[in-house]
C-alpha positions in Angstrom: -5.4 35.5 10.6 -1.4 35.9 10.4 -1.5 32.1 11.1 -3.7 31.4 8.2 -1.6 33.7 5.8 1.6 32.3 6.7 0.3 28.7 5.8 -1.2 29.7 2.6 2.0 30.8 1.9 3.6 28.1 3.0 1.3 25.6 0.4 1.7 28.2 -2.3 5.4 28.1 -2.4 5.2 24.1 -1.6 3.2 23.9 -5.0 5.7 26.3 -6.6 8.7 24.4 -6.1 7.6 21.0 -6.9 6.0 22.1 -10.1 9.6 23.7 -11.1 11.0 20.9 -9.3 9.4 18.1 -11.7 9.7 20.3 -15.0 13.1 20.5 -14.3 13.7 16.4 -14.0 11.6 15.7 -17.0 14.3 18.3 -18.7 16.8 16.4 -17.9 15.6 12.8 -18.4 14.4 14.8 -22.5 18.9 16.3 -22.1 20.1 12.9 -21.2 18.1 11.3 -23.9 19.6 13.4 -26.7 22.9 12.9 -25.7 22.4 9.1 -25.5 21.2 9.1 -29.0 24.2 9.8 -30.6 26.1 6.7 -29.0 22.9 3.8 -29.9 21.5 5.5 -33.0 18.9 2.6 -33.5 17.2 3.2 -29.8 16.1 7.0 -31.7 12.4 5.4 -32.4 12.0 4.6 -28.5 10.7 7.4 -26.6 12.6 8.7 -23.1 9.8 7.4 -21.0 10.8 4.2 -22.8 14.3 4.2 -22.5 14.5 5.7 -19.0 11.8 3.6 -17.5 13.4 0.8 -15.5 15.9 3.6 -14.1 13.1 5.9 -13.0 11.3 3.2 -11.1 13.9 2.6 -8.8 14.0 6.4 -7.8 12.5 7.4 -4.7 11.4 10.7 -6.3 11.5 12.5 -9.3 12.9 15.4 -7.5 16.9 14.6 -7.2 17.7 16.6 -4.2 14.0 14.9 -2.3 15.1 11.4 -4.2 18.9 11.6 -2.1 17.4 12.5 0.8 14.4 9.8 1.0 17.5 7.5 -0.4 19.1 7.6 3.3 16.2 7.0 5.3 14.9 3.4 5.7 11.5 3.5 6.2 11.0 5.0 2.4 12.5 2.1 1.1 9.5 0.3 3.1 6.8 2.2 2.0 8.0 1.8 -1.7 7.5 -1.9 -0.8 4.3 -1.3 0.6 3.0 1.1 -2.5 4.3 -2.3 -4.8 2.3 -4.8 -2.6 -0.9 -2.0 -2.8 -0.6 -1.8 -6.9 -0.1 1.7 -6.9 2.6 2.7 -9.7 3.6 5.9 -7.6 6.9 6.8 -6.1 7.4 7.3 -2.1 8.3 10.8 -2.3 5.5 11.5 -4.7 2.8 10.1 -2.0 4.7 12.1 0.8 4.0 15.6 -1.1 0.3 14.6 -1.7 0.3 13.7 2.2 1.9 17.1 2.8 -0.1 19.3 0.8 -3.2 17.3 1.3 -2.8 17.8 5.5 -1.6 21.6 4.7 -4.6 22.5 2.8 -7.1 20.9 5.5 -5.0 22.5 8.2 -5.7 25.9 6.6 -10.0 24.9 6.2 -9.7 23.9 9.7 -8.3 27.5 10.9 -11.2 29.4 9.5 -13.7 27.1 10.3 -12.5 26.0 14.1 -11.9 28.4 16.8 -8.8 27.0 18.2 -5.5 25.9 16.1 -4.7 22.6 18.1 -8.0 21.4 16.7 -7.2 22.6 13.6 -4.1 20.7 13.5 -5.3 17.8 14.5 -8.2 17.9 11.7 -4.9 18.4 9.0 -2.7 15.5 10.6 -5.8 13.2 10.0 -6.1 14.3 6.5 -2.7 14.1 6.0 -3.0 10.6 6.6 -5.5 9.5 4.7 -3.7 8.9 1.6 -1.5 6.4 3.2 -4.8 5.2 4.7 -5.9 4.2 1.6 -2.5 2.9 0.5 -3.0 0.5 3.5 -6.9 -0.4 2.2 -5.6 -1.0 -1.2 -3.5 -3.0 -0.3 -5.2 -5.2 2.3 -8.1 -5.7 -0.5 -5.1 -6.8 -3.1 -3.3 -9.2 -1.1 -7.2 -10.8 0.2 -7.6 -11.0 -3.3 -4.5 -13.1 -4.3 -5.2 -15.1 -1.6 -8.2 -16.1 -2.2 -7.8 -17.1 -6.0 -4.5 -19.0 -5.0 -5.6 -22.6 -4.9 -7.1 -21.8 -8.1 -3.8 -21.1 -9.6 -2.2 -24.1 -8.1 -4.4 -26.0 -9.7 -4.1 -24.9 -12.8 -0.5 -25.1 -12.6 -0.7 -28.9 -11.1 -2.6 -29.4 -14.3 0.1 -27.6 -17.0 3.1 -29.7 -14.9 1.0 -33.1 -15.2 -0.1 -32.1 -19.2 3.8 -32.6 -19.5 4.3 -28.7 -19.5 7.6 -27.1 -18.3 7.1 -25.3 -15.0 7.6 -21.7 -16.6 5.3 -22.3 -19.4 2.6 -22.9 -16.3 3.5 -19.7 -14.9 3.3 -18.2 -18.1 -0.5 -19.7 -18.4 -1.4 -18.2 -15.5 -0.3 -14.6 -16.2 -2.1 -15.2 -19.1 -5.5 -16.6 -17.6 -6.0 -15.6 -14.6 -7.1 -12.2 -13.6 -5.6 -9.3 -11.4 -3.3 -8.9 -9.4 -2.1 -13.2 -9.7 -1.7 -13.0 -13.1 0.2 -9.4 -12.7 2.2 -10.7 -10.1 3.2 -13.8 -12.4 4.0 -12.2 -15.6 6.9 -10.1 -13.3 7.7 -13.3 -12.1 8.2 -15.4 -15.4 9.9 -12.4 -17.3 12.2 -12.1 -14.5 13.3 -15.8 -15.3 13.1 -15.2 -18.9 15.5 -12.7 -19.2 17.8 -14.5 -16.4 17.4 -14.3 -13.5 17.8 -17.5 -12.0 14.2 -19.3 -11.1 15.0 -19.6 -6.7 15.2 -15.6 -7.0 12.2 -14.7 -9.5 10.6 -17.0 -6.8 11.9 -14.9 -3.7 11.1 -11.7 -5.2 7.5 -13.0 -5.7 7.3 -14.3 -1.8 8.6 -10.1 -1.1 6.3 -9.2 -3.4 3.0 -10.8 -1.9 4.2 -11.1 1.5 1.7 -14.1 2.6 2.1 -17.5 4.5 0.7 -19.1 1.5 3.0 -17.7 -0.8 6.2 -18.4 1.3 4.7 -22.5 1.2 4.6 -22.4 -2.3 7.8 -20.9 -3.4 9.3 -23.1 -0.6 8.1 -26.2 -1.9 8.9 -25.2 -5.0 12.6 -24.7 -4.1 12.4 -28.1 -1.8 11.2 -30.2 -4.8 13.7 -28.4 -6.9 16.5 -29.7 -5.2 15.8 -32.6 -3.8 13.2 -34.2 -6.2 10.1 -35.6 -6.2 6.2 -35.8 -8.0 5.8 -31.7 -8.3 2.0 -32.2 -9.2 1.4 -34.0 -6.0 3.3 -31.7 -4.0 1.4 -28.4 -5.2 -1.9 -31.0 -4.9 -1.0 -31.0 -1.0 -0.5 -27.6 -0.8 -3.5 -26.7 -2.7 -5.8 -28.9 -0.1 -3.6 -27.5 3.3 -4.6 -23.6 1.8 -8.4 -24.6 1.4 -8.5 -26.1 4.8 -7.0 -22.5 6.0 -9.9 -20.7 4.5 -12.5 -23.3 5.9 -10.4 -22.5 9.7 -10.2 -18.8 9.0 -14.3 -18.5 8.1 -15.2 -20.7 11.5 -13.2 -18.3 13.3 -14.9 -15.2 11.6 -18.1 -17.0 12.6 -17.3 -17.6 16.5 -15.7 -14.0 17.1 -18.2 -12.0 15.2 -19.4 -11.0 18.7 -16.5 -9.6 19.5 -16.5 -7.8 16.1 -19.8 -6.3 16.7 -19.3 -5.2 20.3 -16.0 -3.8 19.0 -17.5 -1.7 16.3 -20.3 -0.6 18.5 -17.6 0.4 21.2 -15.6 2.6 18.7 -18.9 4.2 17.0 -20.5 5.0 20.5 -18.5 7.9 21.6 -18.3 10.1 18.3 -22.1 9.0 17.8 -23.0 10.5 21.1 -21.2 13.4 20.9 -23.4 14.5 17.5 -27.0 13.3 19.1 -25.6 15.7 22.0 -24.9 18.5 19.7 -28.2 18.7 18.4 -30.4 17.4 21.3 -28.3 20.0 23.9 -25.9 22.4 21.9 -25.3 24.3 25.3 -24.3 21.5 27.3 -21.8 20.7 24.2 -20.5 23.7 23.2 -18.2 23.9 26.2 -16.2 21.5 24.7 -15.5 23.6 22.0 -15.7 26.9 23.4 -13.2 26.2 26.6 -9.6 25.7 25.9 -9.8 22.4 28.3 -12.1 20.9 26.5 -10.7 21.3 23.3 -7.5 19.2 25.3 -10.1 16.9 26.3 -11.5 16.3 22.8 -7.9 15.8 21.8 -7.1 13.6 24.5 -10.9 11.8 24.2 -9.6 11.1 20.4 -6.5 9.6 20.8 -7.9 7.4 23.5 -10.3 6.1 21.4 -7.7 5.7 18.7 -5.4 3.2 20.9 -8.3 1.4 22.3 -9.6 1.1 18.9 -6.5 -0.8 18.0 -6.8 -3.0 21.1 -9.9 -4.3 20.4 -9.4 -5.0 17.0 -6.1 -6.6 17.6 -8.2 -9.0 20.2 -10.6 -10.2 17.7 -7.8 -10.4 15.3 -7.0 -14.2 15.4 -4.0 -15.1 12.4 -4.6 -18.7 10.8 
């Protein structure tokens, strides 16, 4: 029980200090605002979100002392990449305190439910990830998305260039037309050009942005036709037909290892599934497992076996087109 009261502590004064922690940034962005509004008097109608917007998106956090220190680690630069490429307008450190707290509070069910703590801990590390889990689902689902509706844009833009249309104005058409997350992506890509920067970057960015093969064609194309010239309406033709006849490739290969799929999925299910029918059909002959300190290493160890061959198995049937 000393266990149990030391983590509730623990979350309480987590909570504590990031509550004071974000009241105190928003107090300052509100201080900062006044002061600013005596140098650009006409900016008074805008509100601080407003002003401070573009600034606060490059943050890490909107805790400064947690912002500086996820500045000088690398990987949260990556995972603000990865949070862009999901669609979720939330900062890194924000998503590692709901990790944190979300794992903390599972680990502290899991204490008074579960007889031994390494179980517990295990039950709060996998709940802990599950926010990035779905980070990585979300994200998955976007970029199938944008992928799938891409030769639809293309097209649409092959039709604006040979309509005697300006390239921008296509991409302008498309934000316009087509729906999420193409026509997001596109609007960030045209007002990046519209306000300057020059059209090879807003293209780059766009290829970081939506990090597929598809997308690194296009913009390289693009860029190829750019300087060396050519028919651009033919060009994005041909690359419209090549990214159909990857779709028709990558559905005769989901046809011809859907064995493997299956026998995968069955394979990962089995053990878990047996373990429940066991539990009801023979609680005795289970409850050893849970009971015994060695089985609760062997569920552990049971666990992450399954885990990494999990990953095998779905990295065979994997084939990338």
């Amino acid at each position: 029980m000393a266990l149990v009261w030391v983590a509730l502590t623990f979350l309480a004064v987590v909570m504590l200090v990031g509550g004071v922690g974000l009241a105190l940034a928003g107090r300052g962005q509100v201080d900062i605002a006044s002061r600013l509004a005596t140098v650009s008097p006409a900016d008074r109608s805008k509100s601080p979100v407003e002003k401070f917007r573009l600034a606060r998106d490059e943050a890490m956090s909107g805790l400064p002392r947690f912002n500086r220190m996820l500045q000088r680690w690398s990987w949260s630069k990556r995972l603000q990449t990865y949070l862009t490429q999901a669609g979720w307008h939330i900062r890194p450190g924000k998503l590692v305190l709901i990790c944190c707290v979300t794992g903390m509070a599972a680990y502290v069910v899991a204490s008074l439910l579960l007889p031994f703590a390494l179980l517990a801990l295990a039950v709060g590390i996998l709940c802990g990830l599950f926010p990035l889990l779905l980070a990585i689902v979300r994200r998955r689902r976007r970029l199938y998305a944008f992928e799938k509706s891409f030769p639809e844009v293309i097209d649409l833009l092959v039709r604006a260039v040979r309509a005697g249309h300006a390239f921008t104005t296509g991409m302008e058409m498309i934000a316009n037309e087509m729906p999420q997350p193409i026509a997001g992506e596109f609007r960030t890509t045209f007002e990046e050009h519209n306000f300057g920067l020059p059209l090879r970057d807003a293209l780059w960015n766009l290829a970081e942005r939506v990090p597929l093969v598809d997308v690194r064609f296009f913009v390289s194309a693009l860029l190829i036709q750019k300087e060396t010239g050519g028919n651009l309406a033919e060009i994005l033709n041909n690359l419209a037909h090549v990214i159909r006849e990857r779709f028709k490739i990558m559905g005769e290969l989901r046809v011809r290892t859907a064995q493997g799929r299956l026998t995968a999925i069955i394979l990962i299910g089995m053990p878990p599934g047996l373990l429940v029918f066991m539990k009801f059909a023979n609680p005795d002959y289970v409850n050893l497992l849970f009971s015994d300190p060695w089985g609760t290493y062997m569920l552990v160890g049971a666990a992450c076996l399954q885990i990494i061959g999990s990953l095998i198995m779905w990295r065979v049937v994997k084939i990338d087109v």
